[in-house]
N, C-alpha and C positions, 0 to 999 in steps of 0.2 A: 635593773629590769624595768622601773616605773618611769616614763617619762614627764618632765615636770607639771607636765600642764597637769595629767593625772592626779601625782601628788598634791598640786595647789590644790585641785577639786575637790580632794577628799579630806584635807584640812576644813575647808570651808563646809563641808559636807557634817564633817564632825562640829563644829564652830553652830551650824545653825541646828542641828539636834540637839547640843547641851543649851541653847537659850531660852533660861529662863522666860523668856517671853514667847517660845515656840507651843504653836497646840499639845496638848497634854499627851493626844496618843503617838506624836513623835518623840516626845522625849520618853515614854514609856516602854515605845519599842527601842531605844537607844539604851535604856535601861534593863531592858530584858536580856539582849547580846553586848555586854561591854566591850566583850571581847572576844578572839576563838576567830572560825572558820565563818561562825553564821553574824558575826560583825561586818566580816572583811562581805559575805556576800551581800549582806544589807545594804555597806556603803557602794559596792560596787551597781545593784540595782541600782540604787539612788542614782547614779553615775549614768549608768546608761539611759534611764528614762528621762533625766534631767525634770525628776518630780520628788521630791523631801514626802509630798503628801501619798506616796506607796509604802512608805515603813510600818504603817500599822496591820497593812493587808498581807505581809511575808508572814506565812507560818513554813517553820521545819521542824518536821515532827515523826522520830518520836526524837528525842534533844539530844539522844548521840547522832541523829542521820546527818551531819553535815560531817562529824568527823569520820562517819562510815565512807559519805564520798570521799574525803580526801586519800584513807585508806585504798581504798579501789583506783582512784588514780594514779594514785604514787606506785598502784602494784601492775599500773599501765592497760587497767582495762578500757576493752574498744567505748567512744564514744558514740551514741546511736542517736542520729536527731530525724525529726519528722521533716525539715525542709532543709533545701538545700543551701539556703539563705544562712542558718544555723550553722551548718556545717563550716559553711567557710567561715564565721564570726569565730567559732572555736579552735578552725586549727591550726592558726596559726602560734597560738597560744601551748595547745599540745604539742609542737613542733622544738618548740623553746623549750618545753620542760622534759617531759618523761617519754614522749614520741607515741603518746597513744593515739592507735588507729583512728581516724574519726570516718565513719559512714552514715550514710541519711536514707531511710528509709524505701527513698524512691529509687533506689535501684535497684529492688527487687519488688517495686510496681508495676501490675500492667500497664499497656498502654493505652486502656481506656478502664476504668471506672466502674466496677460491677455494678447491677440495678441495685440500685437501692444501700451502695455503699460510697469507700471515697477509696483513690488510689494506695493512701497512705495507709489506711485501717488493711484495706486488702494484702498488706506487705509484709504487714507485724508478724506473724507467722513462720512465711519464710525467712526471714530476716535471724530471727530469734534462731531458730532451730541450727540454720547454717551457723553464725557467731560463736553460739553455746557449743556447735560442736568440736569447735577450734580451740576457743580459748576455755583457761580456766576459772576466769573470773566473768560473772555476769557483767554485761554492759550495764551501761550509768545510760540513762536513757533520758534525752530531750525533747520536750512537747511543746510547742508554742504558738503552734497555728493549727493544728487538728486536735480538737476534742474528742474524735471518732478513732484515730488512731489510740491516746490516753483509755477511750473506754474500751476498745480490741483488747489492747494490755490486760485491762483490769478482768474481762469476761475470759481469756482464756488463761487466766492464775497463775501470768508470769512472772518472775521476783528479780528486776532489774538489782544492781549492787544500790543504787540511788534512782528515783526519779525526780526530774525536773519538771513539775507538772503546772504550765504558765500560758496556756491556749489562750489568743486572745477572741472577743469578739460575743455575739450577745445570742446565737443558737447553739446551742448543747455545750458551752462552757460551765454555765453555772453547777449544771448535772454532772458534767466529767469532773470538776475539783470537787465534789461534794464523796462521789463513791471514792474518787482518791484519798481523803481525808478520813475513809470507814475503812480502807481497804487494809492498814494495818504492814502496810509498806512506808522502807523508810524515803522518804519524800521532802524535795521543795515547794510549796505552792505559793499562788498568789490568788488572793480572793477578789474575788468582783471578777470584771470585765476583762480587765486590764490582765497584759502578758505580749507574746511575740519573741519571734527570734532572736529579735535583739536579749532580750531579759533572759530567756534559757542560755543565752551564750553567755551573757554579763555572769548567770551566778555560776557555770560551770567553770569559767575562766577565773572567776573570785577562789573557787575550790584549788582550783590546779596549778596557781600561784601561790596559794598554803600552802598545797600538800610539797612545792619546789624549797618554799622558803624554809622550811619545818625540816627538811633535807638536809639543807644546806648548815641547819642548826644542829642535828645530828652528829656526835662524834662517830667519826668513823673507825675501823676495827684493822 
């Protein structure tokens, strides 16, 4: 499944977190996840941001939610991202594994903007309602460019199977990972600034790579 340049990188990935001479809070977050689900998405962040210095701002919380997500993938729940950017970075990833739906928000956006809100956030709703009425597993929900969408989530007491919560950018992020981190959902964030499409797709595609490999480890019946 991994092609090599991947693999090289994630050697090296692993190589410069165990150096004894790397700063303390990379090898402490390398220390926290040796291994598991919330390893593979640490190394893969690292991967996609092409920054060693994002490992200490990963929290997944509460320390089953990353094997929750896997669970929820592998049971083929829809993937939901706030852009459409996201959307294609993850499915082709879903395609190769378990075939889960992927949808992004804005297709059940207006086509302009309510006062005083953003297309994305105005979606959450419909979005949610329709999904949940179909399937039976709640989506695994991706956030990476709208903090307005993540705080819709959180104000109307939705309970995704996982969120991916990595809005990047320096108005109402800080506030949307902060109630995410009270909200007592099971959750991936990333603190500060930093996040984007890219990095919700990196950890949901780190997850859905487990939960194929973990599969494929499985005896079968």
């Amino acid at each position: 499944m991994d092609h090599p340049i991947f693999t090289e990188s994630i050697r090296r990935i692993r190589e410069a977190l165990a150096d004894p001479a790397a700063p303390a809070p990379w090898r402490q977050a390398a220390q926290r996840w040796p291994g598991g689900p919330e390893r593979d998405v640490l190394e893969r962040c690292i991967h996609s941001s092409g920054d060693l210095a994002i490992a200490p701002d990963l929290v997944i919380a509460p320390p089953l939610a990353a094997a929750q997500g896997v669970q929820a993938l592998a049971a083929g729940a829809v993937i939901l991202t706030d852009t459409a950017m996201a959307a294609a970075a993850v499915a082709p990833m879903a395609r190769r594994t378990f075939g889960n739906p992927v949808r992004c928000l804005l297709d059940w956006a207006p086509e302009q903007a309510p006062e005083g809100d953003t297309r994305s956030a105005a979606a959450v709703k419909a979005a949610w309602e329709e999904l949940t009425a179909v399937g039976k597993l709640a989506p695994v929900m991706l956030v990476g460019s709208a903090p307005t969408a993540l705080e819709r989530l959180l104000d109307l007491g939705l309970a995704p199977s996982l969120v991916i919560g990595m809005p990047v950018g320096f108005v109402g992020v800080a506030e949307s990972k902060r109630r995410l981190a009270q909200s007592g959902l099971a959750h991936i964030r990333l603190e500060g600034s930093k996040g984007g499409a890219g990095l919700v797709a990196a950890a949901c595609n780190a997850l859905l790579r487990a939960a194929w490999l973990q599969a494929a480890r499985s005896p079968r019946v």
